[in-house]
C-alpha positions as CSV (number, residue, x, y, z in Angstrom):
1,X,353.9,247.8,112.0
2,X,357.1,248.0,109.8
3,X,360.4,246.0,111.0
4,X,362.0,248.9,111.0
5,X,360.4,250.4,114.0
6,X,360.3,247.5,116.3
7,X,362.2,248.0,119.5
8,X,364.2,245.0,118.8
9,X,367.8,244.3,120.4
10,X,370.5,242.1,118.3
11,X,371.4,238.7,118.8
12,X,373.0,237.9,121.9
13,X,375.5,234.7,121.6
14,X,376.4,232.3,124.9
15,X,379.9,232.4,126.2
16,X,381.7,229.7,124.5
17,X,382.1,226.3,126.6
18,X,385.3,226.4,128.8
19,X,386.9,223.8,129.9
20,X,387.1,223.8,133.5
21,X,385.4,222.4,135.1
22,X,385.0,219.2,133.7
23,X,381.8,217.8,133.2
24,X,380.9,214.7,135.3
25,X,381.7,212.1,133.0
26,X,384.8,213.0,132.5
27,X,385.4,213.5,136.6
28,X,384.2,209.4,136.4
29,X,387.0,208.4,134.5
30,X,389.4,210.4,136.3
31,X,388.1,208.6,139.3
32,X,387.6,205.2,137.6
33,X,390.5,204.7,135.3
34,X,393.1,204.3,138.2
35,X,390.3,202.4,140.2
36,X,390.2,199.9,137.1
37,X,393.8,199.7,136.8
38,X,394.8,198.5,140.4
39,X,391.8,196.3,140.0
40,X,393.1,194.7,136.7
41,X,396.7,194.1,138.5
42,X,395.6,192.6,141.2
43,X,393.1,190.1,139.6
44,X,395.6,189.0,137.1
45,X,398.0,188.7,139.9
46,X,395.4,186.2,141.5
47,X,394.8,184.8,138.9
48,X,398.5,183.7,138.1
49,X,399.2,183.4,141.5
50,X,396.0,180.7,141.9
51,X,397.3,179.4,138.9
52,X,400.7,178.6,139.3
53,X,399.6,176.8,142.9
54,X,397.3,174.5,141.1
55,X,399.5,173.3,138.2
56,X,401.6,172.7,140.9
57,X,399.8,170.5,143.1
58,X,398.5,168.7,139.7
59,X,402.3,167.9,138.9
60,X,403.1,167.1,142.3
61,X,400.4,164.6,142.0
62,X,401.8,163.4,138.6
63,X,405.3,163.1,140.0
64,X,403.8,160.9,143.3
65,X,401.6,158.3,141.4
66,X,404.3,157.8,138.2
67,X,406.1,154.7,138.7
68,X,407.8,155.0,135.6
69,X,410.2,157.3,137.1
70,X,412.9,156.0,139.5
71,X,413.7,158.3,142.9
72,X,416.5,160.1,141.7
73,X,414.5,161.7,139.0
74,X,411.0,162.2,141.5
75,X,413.9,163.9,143.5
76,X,414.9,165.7,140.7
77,X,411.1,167.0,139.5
78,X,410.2,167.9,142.9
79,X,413.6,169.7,143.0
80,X,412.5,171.5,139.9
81,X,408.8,172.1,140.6
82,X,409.4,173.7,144.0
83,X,412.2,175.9,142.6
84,X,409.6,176.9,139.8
85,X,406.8,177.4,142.0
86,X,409.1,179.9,144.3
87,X,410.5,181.9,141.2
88,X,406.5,182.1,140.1
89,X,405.0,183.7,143.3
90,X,407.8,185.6,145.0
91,X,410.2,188.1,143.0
92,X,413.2,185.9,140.8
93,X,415.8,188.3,142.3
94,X,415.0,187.0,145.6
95,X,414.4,183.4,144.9
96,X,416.6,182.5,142.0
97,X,419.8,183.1,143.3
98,X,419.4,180.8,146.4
99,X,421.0,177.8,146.7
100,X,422.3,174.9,149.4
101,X,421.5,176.0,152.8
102,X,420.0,179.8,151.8
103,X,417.2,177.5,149.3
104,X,416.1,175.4,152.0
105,X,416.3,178.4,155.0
106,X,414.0,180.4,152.2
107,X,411.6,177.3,152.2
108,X,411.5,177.1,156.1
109,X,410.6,180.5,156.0
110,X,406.8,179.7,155.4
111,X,406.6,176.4,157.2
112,X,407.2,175.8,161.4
113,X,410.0,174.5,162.2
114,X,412.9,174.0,160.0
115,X,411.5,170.7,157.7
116,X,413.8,171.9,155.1
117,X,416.5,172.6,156.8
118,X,417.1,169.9,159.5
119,X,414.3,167.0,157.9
120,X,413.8,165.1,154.7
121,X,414.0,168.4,152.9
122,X,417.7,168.0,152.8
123,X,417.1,166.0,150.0
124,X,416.6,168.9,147.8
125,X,420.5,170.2,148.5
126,X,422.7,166.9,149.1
127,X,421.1,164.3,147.5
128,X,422.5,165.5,143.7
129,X,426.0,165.0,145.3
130,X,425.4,161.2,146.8
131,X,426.3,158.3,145.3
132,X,423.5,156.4,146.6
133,X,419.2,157.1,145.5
134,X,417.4,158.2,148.1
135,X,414.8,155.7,149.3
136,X,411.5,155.2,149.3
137,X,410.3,156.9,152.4
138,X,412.5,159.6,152.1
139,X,410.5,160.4,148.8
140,X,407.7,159.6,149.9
141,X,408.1,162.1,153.0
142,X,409.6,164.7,150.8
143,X,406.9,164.8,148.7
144,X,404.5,165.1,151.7
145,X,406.4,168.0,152.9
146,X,406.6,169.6,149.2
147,X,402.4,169.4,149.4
148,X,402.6,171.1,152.9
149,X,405.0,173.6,151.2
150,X,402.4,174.0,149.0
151,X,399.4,174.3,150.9
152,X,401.0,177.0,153.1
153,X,401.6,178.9,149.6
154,X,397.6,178.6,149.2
155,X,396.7,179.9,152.8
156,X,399.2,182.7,152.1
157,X,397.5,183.4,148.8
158,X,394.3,183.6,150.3
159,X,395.6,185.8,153.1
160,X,397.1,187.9,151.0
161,X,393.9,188.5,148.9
162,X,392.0,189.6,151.5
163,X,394.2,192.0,152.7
């Protein structure tokens, strides 16, 4: 049978693709992208956060066994360390500013009691204007307060984490 006579129809094209709706990968990363971005902020905040503490404690320890240094300038690191370690995990607006009585009400604030405020954590505020070094066992206790400081950062890490 000729061509000609065949019943045929003409070619019938598809619709062109539109773009709604989305196929299902691209729904995925609608879903995943913010998904993977609060998940990439709050591991690297972790991860600085369980960083900082652990330099910390590691310094802490440095400053306790040197006996290079005299007590004035243990006083002085601790000073230092603790300040840093508060600018590191909490926001610097609210931490950097403090000073005297504020600093040590603001390191209270995480420990029972007032340690800080009314113990051997008055070092931290009046010692720099004494004439006289602070002694031994006032180090020695300040420091053991500055690791209970610490510590309490670490428990508040881990609490925060799971929330």
């Amino acid at each position: 049978m000729p061509t000609t006579q065949l019943p045929l129809k003409d070619i019938h094209l598809p619709d062109a693709i539109s773009w709604w709706p989305p196929a299902i990968g691209w729904w995925l990363i609608i879903i995943l992208m913010p998904l993977l971005i609060v998940f990439f902020y709050w591991f690297y905040k972790r991860l600085t956060r369980k960083t900082t503490i652990d330099t910390a404690i590691k310094q802490l320890t440095v400053i306790k066994e040197c006996s290079s240094l005299d007590n004035e300038m243990k006083l002085r690191q601790l000073s230092m360390l603790i300040r840093r370690v508060a600018i590191s995990l909490i926001q610097r607006e609210e931490v950097a500013s403090l000073t005297g009585r504020q600093w040590l009400a603001f390191l209270d604030s995480s420990l029972t009691g007032e340690p800080f405020s009314s113990g051997c954590g008055q070092l931290l505020a009046d010692a720099p204007y004494k004439n006289t070094q602070p002694t031994n066992l006032e180090i020695t206790q300040l420091i053991s307060l500055c690791e209970d400081w610490l510590k309490v950062q670490t428990k508040f890490t881990k609490r925060k984490l799971k929330s």
